[in-house]
N, C-alpha and C positions, 0 to 999 in steps of 0.2 A: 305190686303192679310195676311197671315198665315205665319209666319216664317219656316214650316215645307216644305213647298214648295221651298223657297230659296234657298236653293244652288241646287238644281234640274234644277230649270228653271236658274240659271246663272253660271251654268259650262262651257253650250254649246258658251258662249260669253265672257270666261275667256283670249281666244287667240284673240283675236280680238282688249280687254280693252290694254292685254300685249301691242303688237303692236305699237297701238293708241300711247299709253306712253312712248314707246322708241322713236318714231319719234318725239313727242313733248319736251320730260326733256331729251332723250337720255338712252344708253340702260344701263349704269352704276347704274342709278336710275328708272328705268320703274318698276323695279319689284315693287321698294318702293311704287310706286307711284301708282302700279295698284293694290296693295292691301288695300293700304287707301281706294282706289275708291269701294275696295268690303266691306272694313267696312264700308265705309258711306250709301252705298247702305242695307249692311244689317239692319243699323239704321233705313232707310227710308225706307224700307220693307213696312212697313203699309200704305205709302202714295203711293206706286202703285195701280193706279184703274185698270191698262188694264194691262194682263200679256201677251199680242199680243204686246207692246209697250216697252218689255224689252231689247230688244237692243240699241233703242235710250235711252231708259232710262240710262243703263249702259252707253253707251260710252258718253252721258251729262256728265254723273257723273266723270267719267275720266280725260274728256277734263277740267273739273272744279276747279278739283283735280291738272291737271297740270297747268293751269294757274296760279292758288294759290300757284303752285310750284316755279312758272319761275317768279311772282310778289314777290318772299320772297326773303328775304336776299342769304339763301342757295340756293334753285333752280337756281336764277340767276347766282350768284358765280360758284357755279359749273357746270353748262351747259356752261359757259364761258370760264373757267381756268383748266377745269378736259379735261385730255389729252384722246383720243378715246382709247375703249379698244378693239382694234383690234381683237384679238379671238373673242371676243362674240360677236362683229358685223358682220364679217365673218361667223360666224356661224347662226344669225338671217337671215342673209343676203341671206344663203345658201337656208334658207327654201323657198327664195320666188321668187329669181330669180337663174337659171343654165346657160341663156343666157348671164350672161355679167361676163367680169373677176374681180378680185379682188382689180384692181386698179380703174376700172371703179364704183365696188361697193363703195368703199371708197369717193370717188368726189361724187359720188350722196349724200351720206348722210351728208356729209359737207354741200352741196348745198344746201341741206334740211334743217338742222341746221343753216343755213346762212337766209334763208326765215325770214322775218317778221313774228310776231306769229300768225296774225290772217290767213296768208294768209298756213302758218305751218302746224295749225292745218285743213285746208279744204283740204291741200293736203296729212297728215295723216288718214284725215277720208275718203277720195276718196280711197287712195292706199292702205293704211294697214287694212281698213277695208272694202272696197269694196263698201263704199256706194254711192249714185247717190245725186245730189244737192237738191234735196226734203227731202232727207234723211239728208243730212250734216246740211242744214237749220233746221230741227227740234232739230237737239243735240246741234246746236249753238243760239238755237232761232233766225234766222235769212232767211229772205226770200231768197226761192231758185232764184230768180232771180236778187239777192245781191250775191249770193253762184258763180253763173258761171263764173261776169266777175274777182272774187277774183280767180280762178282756173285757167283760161286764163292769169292773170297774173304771178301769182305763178308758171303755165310752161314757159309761157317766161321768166323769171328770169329763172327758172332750164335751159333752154337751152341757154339764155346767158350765165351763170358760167360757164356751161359744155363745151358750146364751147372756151373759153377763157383759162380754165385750158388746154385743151387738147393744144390749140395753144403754149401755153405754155411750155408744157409735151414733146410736138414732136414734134422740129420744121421741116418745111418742108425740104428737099433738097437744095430748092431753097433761101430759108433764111438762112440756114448753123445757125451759131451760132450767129448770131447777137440779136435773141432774147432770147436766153437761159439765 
């Protein structure tokens, strides 16, 4: 494919790579991370044969990007040791859900950060990018019926943490302060 074409056809997929990337490295570094992903992409411009196939393509390229990110010295260290930066998550956060509060947004993304990476990135490409286990399987080269039970586990983890933090968070009446 023609370089003239490029960034036409992957602007429309410029929010979705963002996303992907904050959920994965965090949202401190997603920008960095989602713009590697569109230089590599624009590298690899000529090795697209299907421009129907440019979203998986993209968000591959992303998820690849972070992985490389989160196996490096840096990525690791700091997805580790770098403190959340509250505003810009808040404010990501804002765009995608209105039904839950601030404190609630925060434990989710912990939670999510807490995930194993493989199981990370299936629940960054279901949530932040919308796609279905046919779909997460082709950006992860991995069969979608490998894809489901890593997502069924990946929510159970999310609703173990979630419920544990919140038991934690508030105790009941009946508990008084015995477990604060």
């Amino acid at each position: 494919m023609e370089h003239e074409n490029c960034a036409a056809l992957v602007a429309p997929h410029t929010a979705a790579m963002a996303r992907v990337a904050a959920a994965l490295v965090g949202i401190a570094d997603a920008e960095d991370a989602a713009q590697e992903a569109l230089l590599r992409a624009w590298r690899g411009w000529p090795s697209l044969r299907d421009a129907d196939a440019i979203h998986t393509w993209l968000l591959r390229i992303t998820v690849n990007v972070c992985r490389n990110w989160q196996a490096g010295h840096f990525g690791a260290s700091r997805r580790h040791n770098a403190p959340l930066d509250l505003a810009a998550h808040l404010a990501t956060a804002a765009n995608h859900s209105n039904d839950i509060g601030d404190a609630d947004t925060l434990d989710l993304r912990q939670a999510v950060v807490a995930l194993p990476n493989e199981l990370r990135r299936v629940v960054a490409l279901r949530f932040y990018a919308g796609m279905d286990s046919t779909q997460i399987g082709a950006v992860l080269d991995t069969p979608a019926a490998t894809i489901r039970p890593r997502l069924r586990r990946a929510l159970e983890l999310l609703r173990r943490d979630l419920d544990d933090s919140e038991k934690h968070a508030s105790p009941s009446p009946r508990e008084g302060i015995k477990n604060g």
